[in-house]
N, C-alpha and C positions, 0 to 999 in steps of 0.2 A: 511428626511432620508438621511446618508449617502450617499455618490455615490460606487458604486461598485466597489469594487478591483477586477484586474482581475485573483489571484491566491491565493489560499489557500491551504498551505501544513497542513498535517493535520499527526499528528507524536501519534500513540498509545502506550506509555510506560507501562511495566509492575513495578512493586512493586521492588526498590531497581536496578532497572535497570539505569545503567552509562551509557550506548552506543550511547545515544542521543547528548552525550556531542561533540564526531566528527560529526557526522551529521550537528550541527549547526554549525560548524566551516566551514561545505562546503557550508551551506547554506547561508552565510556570502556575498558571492556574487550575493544574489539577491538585486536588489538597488531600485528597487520603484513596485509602484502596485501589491505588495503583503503580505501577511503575515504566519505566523508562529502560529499551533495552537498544543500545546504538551497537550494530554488527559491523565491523570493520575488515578488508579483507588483511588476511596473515600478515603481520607485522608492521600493519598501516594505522592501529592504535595511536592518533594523538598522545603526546607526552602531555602528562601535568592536567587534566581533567579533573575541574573540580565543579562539582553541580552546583556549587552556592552560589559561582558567577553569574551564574543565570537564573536564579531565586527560585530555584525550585523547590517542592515540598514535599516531594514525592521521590522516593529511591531510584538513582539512577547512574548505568552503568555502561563499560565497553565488553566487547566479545569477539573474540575474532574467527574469522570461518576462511574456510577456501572462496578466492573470488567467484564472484555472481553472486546477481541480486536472489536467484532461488536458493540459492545453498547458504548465502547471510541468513537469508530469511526463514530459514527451515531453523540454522542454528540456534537463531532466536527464539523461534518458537519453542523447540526443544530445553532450552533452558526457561524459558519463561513460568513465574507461577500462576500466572493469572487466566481466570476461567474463560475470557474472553479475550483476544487477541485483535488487535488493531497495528495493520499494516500500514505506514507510511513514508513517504520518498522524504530524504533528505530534503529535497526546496518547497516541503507545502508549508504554509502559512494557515492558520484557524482561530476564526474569530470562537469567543465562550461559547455563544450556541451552539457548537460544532462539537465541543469537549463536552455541553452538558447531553446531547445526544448519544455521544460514544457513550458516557458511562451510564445513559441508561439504553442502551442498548442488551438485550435479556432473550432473545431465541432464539431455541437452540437448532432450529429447521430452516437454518436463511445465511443467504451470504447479502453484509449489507453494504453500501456504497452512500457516497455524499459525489454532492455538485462539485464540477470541476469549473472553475474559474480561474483564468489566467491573469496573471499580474503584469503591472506596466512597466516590465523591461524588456516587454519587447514591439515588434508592434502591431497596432490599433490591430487589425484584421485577425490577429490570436484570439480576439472577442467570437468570432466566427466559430473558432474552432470549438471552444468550451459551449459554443450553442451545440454546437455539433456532439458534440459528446455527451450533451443530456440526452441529442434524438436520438444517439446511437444505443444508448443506457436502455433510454424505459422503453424505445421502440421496438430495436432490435436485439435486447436482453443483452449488450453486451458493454460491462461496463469495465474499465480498464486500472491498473493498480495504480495509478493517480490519482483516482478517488478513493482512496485511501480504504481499503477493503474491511471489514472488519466482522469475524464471527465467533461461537463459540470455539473452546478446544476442541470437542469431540466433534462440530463438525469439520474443523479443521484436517484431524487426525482420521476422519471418515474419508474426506475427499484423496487422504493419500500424502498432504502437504504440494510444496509447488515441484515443477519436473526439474530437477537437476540435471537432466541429459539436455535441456535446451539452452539453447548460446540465448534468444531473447524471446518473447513473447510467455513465459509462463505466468504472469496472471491473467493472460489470453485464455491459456488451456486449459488454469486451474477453475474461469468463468463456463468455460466447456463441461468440465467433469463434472463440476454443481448445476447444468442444468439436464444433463442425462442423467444425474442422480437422482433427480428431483427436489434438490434444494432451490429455496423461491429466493430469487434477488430481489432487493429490499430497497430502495431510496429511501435513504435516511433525511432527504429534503433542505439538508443545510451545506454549506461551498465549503472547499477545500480550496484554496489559491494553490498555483503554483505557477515556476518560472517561464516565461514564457521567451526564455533568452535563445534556445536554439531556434526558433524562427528567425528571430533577428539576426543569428552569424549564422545561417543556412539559407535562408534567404525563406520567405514564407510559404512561395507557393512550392518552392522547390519539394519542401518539407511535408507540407498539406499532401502532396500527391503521393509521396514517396509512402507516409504514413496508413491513407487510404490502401494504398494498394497492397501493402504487407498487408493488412487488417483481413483483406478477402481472399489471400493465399495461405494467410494463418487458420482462417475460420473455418475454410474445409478440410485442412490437415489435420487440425484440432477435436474436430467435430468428430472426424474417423478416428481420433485415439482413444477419446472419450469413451465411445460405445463400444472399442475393443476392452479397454480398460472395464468399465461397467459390467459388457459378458463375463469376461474372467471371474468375475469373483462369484 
């Protein structure tokens, strides 16, 4: 067998989504022991994929899964060789300090997360939001798969991986299960960008409120699966 890499970025693209295309260009500066793994849903593989376009240095590849972001993501994981698993959305953006963090990221009792910071396409008042998502993070333990999640395999494979019976919220639930398990969330202390364009064609507050209010009808569904989930075993 292989010898284990020690990171795998693991990228869930949706159908006809280009936003991965800057991603790998930041991703460019990872230079050894790791790789690149882009989930595609069933037959939504870009044609003609070639990683040199985007100077990368590091092995990287397509995979395709049944659509959803948990079942890409599980895919990924599953074929991934690397000891350490790093989740991210096709539109986050990472400055170096971000990539030199993930790759030293090393334990094995933690789910970790980075700062969310929105970018300017959308507008100013998205700045709001990414405040909001630090308070929501270290305050109220709940950080969301925008900050780019990242832990080892085995606690990946401990918490069960993400729920494939959910239509949305599963790095919601999977934040749930690792905190009745007793695994400690981690701020990794450096930003992740991301798009900040659905505010913009949803309109901001529309979005703000809509998004709030999911958050606190997920958190107590969640919170009761987790501890059924934790009994069981």
């Amino acid at each position: 067998m292989a010898a284990r890499l020690k990171l795998s970025v693991i990228v869930p693209v949706g159908p006809g989504d280009r936003a991965w295309t800057g991603l790998l260009r930041d991703l460019a500066a990872l230079a050894a022991d790791a790789e690149i793994i882009l989930v595609a849903p069933t037959g939504a593989v870009p044609p003609g994929f070639d990683a040199r376009a985007y100077g990368l240095r590091v092995p990287a590849r397509w995979l395709e899964a049944p659509a959803g972001r948990a079942r890409q993501q599980n895919a990924g994981a599953a074929a991934a060789a690397g000891g350490v698993l790093w989740f991210l959305h096709a539109d986050s953006r990472l400055p170096a300090r971000t990539l030199d963090a993930a790759l030293g990221f090393a334990r094995d009792d933690a789910l970790g997360y980075f700062r969310l910071h929105y970018l300017d396409d959308g507008p100013w008042a998205a700045r709001l939001n990414g405040f909001g998502a630090g308070v929501r993070s270290r305050w109220a333990g709940l950080p969301f798969g925008d900050q780019g999640f990242i832990l080892s395999r085995s606690t990946f494979v401990r918490l069960g991986g993400f729920d494939e019976s959910l239509p949305a919220g599963e790095d919601h639930a999977l934040v749930w299960t690792a905190r009745v398990a007793g695994i400690a969330l981690v701020d990794l202390g450096q930003p992740v960008h991301s798009s900040a364009r659905r505010y913009r064609e949803q309109g901001w507050l529309r979005t703000t409120l809509r998004h709030a209010g999911l958050t606190l009808s997920q958190a107590r569904r969640f919170r009761a699966m987790a501890v059924r989930k934790h009994a069981g075993r």
